[in-house]
C-alpha positions as CSV (number, residue, x, y, z in Angstrom):
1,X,-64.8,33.9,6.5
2,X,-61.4,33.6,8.4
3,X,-61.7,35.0,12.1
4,X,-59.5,38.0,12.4
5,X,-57.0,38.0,15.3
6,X,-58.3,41.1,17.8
7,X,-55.6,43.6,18.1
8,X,-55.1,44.6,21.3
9,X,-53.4,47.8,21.0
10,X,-56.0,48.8,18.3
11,X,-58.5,48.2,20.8
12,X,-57.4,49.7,24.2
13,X,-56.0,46.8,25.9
14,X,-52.8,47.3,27.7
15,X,-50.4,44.5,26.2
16,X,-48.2,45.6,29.3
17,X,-51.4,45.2,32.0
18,X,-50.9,42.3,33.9
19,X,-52.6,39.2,32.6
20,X,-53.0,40.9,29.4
21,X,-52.0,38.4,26.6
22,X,-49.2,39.3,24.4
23,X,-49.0,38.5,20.4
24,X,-45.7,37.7,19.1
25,X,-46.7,40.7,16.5
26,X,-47.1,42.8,19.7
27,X,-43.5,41.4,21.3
28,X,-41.7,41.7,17.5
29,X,-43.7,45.5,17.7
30,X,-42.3,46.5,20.9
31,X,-38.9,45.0,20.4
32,X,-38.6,47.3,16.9
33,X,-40.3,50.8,18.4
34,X,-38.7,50.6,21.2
35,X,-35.3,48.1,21.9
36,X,-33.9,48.7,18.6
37,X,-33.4,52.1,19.3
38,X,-31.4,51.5,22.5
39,X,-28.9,49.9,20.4
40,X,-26.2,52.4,19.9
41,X,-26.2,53.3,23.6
42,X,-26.1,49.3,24.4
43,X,-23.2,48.9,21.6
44,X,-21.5,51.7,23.5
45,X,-22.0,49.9,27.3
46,X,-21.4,46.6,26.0
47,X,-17.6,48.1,24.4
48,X,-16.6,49.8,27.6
49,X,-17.4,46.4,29.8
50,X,-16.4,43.9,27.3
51,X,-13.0,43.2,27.1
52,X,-13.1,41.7,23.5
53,X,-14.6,43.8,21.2
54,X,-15.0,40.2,18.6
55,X,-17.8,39.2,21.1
56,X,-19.7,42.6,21.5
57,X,-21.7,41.8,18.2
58,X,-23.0,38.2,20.2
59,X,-23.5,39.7,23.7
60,X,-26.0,42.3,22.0
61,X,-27.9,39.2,19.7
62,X,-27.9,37.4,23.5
63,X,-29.6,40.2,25.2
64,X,-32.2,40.9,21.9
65,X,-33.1,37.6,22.4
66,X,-33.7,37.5,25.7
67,X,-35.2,40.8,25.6
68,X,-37.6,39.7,22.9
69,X,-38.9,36.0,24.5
70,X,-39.7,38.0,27.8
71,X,-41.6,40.5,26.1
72,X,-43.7,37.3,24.4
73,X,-44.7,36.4,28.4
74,X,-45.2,40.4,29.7
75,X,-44.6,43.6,27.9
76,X,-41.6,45.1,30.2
77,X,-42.9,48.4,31.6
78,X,-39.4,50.0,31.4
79,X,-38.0,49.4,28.4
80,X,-34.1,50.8,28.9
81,X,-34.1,49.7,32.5
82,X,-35.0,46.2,31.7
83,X,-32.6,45.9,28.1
84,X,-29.5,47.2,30.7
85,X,-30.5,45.1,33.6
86,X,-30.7,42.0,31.1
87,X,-27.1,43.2,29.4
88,X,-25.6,44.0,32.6
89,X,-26.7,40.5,34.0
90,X,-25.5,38.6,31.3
91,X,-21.8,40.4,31.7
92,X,-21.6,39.4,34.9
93,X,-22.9,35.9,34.6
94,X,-19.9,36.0,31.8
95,X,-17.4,37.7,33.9
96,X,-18.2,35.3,36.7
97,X,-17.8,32.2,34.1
98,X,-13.7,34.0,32.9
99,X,-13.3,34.7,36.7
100,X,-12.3,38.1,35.4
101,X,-13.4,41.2,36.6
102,X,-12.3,44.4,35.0
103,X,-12.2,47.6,36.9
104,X,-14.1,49.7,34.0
105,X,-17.0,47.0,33.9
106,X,-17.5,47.7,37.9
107,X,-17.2,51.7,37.3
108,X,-19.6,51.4,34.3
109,X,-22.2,48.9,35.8
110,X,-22.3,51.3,39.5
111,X,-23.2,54.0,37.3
112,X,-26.3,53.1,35.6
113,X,-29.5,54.6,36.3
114,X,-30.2,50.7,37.2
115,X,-31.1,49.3,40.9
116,X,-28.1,46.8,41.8
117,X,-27.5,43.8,43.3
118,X,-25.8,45.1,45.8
119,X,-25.5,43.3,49.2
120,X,-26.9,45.0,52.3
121,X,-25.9,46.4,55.2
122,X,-25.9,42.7,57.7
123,X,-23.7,40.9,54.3
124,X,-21.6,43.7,54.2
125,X,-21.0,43.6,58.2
126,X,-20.6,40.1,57.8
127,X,-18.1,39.9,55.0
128,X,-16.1,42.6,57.1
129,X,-16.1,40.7,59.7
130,X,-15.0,37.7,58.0
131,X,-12.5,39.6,56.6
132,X,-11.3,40.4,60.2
133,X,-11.4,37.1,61.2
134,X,-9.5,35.9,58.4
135,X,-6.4,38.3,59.2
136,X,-6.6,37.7,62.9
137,X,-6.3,34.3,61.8
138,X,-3.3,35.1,58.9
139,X,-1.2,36.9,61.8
140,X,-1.4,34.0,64.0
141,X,0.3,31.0,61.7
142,X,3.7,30.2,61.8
143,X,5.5,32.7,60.1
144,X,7.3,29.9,57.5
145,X,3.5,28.6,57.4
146,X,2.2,32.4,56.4
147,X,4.6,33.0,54.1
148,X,3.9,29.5,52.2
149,X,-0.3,30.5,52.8
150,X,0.3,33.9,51.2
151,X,2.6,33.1,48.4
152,X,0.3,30.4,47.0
153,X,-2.9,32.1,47.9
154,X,-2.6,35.3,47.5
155,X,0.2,36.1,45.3
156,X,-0.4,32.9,43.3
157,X,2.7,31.4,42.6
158,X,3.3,27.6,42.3
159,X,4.7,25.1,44.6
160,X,8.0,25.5,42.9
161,X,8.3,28.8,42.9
162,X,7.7,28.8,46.7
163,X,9.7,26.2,47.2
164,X,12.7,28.2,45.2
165,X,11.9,31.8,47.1
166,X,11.7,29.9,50.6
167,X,14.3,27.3,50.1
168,X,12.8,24.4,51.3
169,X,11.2,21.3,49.2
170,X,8.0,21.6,47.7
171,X,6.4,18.9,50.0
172,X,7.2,21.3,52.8
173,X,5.7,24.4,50.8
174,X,2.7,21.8,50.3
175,X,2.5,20.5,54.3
176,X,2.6,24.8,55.2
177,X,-0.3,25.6,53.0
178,X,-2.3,22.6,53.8
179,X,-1.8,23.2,57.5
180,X,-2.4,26.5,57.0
181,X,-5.6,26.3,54.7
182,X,-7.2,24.2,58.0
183,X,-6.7,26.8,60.3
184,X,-8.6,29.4,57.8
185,X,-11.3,27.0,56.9
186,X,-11.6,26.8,60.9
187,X,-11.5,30.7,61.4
188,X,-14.8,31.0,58.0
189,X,-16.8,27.7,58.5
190,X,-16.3,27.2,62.9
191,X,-15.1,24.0,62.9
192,X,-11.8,22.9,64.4
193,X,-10.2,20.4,62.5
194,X,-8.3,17.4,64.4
195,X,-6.2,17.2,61.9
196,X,-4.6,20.7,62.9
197,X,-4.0,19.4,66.8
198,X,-0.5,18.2,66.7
């Protein structure tokens, strides 16, 4: 007589109780009664924060899978809050990857019903303060040395292209932005670079 597997839901037992162990017929159970029917709202988020609809189809496979091997450790206790959190995770681990952040993905992601990741109030004083430093420290370069710092780091544009806009040779536009770099990376990290003396 082959011992028959107790089943925990059958019997009372909490899968989602702490310490309770989980089946993987419990996990697959869960993940069909109550993931699967999240997925036209998560087809829907994953469109209007994805920028190419070709990889929506993977992203949502991604987040089932994750989904479903967490729910083989611990039942989740909130099912949509924990499926969003996972998708909105993996879209920003993504977007972080591409360097690409599009504006609808921040609208979307600030307004679900989701706690975020969102810095406090001492890392928001501090980056403003950086910030300030930063300018303070932008105003007080050379203006040729400003003009090379902002073209290349802010507006992007290559050493040629400086070199064309500000007529002078590119190892000049190269000299400005290195010297001006220093004096930045003085102004966020506090130490004064000998280099920068002369």
């Amino acid at each position: 007589m082959t011992e028959r597997t107790p089943d925990l839901a059958s019997e009372g037992a909490d899968p989602r109780r702490a310490g309770a162990a989980v089946t993987t017929a419990q996990a697959h159970a869960w993940f069909v009664r109550e993931v699967l029917p999240l997925e036209a709202m998560l087809t829907r988020y994953l469109k209007k924060n994805w920028h190419n609809a070709s990889e929506i189809e993977d992203f949502r496979q991604d987040i089932y899978e994750r989904a479903l091997e967490a729910a083989e450790q611990a039942i989740p206790e909130r099912t949509r809050a924990f499926v969003f959190s996972t998708a909105r995770n993996l879209l920003i681990d993504r977007l972080r990857k591409e360097s690409v952040v599009p504006i609808e993905a921040v609208a979307e992601l600030e307004s679900l019903d989701i706690a975020a990741d969102e810095p406090g109030p001492d890392r928001s004083t501090f980056a403003r303060d950086l910030l300030r430093r930063l300018q303070a420290a932008l105003d007080q370069l050379p203006p040729r040395c400003r003009e090379a710092v902002v073209l290349k780091r802010i507006e992007g544009l290559s050493q040629r292209e400086i070199a064309g806009r500000m007529g002078i040779s590119e190892q000049a536009v190269a000299n400005h932005v290195a010297r001006g770099m220093c004096v930045l990376a003085d102004v966020v990290y506090g130490e004064p670079d000998a280099r920068r003396g002369a």
